[in-house]
N, C-alpha and C positions, 0 to 999 in steps of 0.2 A: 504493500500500500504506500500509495505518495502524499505526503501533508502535508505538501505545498509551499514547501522553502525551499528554495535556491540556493545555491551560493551566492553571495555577493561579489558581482564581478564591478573590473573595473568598466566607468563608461568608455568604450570604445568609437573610435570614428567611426559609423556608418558606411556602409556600403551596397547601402541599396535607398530607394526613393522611403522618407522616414514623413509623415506627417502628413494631414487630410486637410485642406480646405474646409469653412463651413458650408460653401454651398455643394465642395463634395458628399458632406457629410450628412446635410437635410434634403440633398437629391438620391441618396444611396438606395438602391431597390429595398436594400432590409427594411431601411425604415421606413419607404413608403410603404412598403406590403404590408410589414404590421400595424400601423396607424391603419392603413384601405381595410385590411382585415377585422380590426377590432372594431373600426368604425359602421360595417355589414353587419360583423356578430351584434354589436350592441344593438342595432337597427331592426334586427332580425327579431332577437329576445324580447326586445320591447314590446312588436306586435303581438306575437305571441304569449307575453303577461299579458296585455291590457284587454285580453280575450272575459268576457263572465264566465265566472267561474274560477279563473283563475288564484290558486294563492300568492301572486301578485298583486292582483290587480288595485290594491289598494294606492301603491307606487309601481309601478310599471318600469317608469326609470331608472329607480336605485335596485330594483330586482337584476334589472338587464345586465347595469352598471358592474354590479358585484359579480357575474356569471364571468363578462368578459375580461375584468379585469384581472379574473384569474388564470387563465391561458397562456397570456407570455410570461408569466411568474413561473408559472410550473416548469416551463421551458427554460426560463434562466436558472432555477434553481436543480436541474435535472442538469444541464450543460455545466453550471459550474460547481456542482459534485461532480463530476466525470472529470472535468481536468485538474479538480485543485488535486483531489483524493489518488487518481489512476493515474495521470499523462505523466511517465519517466521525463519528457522533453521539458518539463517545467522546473527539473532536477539544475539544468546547466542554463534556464533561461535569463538573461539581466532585468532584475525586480523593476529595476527603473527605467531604464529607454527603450528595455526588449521589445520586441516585436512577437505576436503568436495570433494566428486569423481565427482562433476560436474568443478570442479575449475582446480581438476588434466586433466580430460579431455580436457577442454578449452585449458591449456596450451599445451598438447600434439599435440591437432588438428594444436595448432599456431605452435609447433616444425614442423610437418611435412609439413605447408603450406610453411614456411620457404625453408625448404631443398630442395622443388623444386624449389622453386623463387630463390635463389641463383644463382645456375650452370645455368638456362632457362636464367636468364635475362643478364647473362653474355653470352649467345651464341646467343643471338638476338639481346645483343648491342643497341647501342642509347644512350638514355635519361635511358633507363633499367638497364643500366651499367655502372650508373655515380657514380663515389666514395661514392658523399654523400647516394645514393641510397641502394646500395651494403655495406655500411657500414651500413646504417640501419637495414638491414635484419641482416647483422650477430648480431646485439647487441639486436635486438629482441631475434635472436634463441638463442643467451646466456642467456640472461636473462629467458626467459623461459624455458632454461635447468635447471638451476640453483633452478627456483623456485617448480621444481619437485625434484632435486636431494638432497636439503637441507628440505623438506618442509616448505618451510619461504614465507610466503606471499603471499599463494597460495589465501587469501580469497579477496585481491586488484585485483588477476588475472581477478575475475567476469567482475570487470571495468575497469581497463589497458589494460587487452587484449579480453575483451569480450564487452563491453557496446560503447567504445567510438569507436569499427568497423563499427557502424552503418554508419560513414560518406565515409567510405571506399569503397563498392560498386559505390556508388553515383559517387564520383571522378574516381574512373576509370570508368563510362559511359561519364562522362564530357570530360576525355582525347578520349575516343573514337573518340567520335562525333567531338573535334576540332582534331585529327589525321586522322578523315578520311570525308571528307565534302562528297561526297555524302551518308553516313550512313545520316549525319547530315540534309540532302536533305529531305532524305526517311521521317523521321521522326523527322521535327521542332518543333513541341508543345512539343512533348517530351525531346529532348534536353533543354528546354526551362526550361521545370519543373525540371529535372534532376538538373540543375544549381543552383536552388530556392531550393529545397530539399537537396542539399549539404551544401548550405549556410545555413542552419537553424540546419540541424542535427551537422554540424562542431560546430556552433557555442553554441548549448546544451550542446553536449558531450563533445567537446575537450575547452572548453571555461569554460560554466556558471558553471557544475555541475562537470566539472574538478576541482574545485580551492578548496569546502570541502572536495572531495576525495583527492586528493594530502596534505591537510592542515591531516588530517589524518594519513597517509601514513608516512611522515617526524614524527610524533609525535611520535609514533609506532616503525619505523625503527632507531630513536636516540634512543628511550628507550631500545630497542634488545643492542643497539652498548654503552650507558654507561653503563648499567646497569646488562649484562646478560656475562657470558664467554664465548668466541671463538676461537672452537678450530677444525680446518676441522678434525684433525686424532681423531675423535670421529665418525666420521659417517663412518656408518650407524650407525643410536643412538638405544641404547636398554634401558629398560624400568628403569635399573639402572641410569638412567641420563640424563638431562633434554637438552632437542635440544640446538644443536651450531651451529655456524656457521662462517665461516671466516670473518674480518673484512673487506677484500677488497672488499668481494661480497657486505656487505653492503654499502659503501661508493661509488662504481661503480655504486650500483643503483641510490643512491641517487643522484652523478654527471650527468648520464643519464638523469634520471627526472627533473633535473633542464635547461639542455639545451635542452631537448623536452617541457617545458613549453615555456622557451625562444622561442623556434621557433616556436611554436602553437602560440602566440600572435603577432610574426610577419607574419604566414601567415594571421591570422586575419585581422593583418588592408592591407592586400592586397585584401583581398574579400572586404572590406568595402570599399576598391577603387574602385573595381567592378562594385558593388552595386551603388555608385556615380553616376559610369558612366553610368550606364543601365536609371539611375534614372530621370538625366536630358540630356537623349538620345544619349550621347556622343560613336559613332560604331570604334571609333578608334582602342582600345585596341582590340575588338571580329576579326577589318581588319587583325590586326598585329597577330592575332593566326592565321588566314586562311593562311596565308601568310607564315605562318611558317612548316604549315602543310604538 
């Protein structure tokens, strides 16, 4: 099994074409197909809730929303267990300016998952279109432009934007089932396990197997930032001269990263209240979601 640390090489000159455009990078078929895909799925699901009878039909759009929004998750979270965990090739890969088309991919699939979650969650509103939420996507879709347009850090994308999606589908069936109680009716064991399966995946991914990846990540990203020049009006880099990249992109990530850990350990110990409460049978908090639903 591979867990996905490298050696730390030195940055080498390049020798081959190193960095994307952004209009290469918002015309790229990945990411128009998946935006035109999810944008059908959702379109599709929607008619389909808003059908009588349906257990949707109450919201028709946040049903759709939550269906489609789980597809390229699964996908990025299936692609990036496959190469953090199994790819040998990520053994000798450079963490920082390497190059790998599974990692370019990953990031492109998250661009276009982005682009539609955007503008959709803001036209269906709610909890969809709460700042802190809408803010999020957009500093994902930055950062994952970025990490195609510089090549810098595309070999962390395996586990940032691929490995720790695993707890992502899971949570939006979780909000499903407490948004819409009789889905939750239809199908109790499942909701049940659903919840138990979030809790475990969150807590691998964005917790236990978070903290030497990210311990990584910081080591890596300071050494780029004392150690290496940055200069954006260098890119696209040619074989004369070895990748750069702006200071603020790396300092953005790194600000990022440290209040997304912060807030991964604060939802932590609010599952672990959860968990309490399930534990020594206390139905209050599961009344107060119904309630809210």
């Amino acid at each position: 099994m591979v867990l996905g640390f490298s050696k730390k090489k030195m940055v080498e000159v390049p020798t081959s074409y190193i960095g994307r455009s952004y209009g290469e990078i918002y015309s790229d078929p990945i990411v128009i197909g998946v935006c035109g895909g999810m944008t059908i799925m959702y379109l599709i699901l929607r008619k389909v809730f808003s059908e009588r009878g349906s257990k949707f039909a109450r919201n028709p759009s946040l049903a759709a929303h939550g269906f489609t929004f789980c597809a390229p998750f699964i996908y990025l979270s299936s692609m990036g267990i496959r190469y953090w965990f199994f790819d040998d090739s990520l053994m000798t890969m450079d963490r920082t300016f390497g190059y790998h088309q599974g990692a370019e991919r990953i990031a492109l699939v998250m661009v276009g998952a982005q682009i539609f979650d955007i503008p959709s969650s803001l036209l269906i509103g709610g909890a969809l279109a709460s700042p802190t939420f809408i803010a999020h996507h957009i500093t994902v879709l930055w950062l994952a432009t970025q990490a195609i347009h510089y090549q810098f850090v595309l070999y962390y994308g395996f586990y940032f934007l691929g490995v720790i999606e695993l707890s992502t589908p899971l949570l939006a069936f979780v909000d499903m089932f407490r948004d819409f109680p009789k889905f939750a009716d239809m199908f109790p064991i499942t909701n049940e396990i659903c919840r138990v399966l979030f809790a475990i995946a969150f807590f691998s991914v964005r917790i236990f197997l978070w903290i030497p990846a990210s311990i990584c990540f910081w080591k890596d990203a300071l050494d780029v930032l004392f150690n290496f020049a940055t200069n954006a009006s260098k890119i696209p880099f040619s074989a004369e001269q070895p990748p750069t990249v702006p200071k603020y992109v790396i300092f953005f990530w790194l600000f990022v990263h440290a209040g997304l850990s912060s807030l991964q350990w604060y939802w932590a110990t609010k599952i672990l209240r959860a968990i309490y409460a399930m534990a020594i049978g206390d139905k209050s908090q599961r009344e107060n979601e119904a309630k809210g639903a």
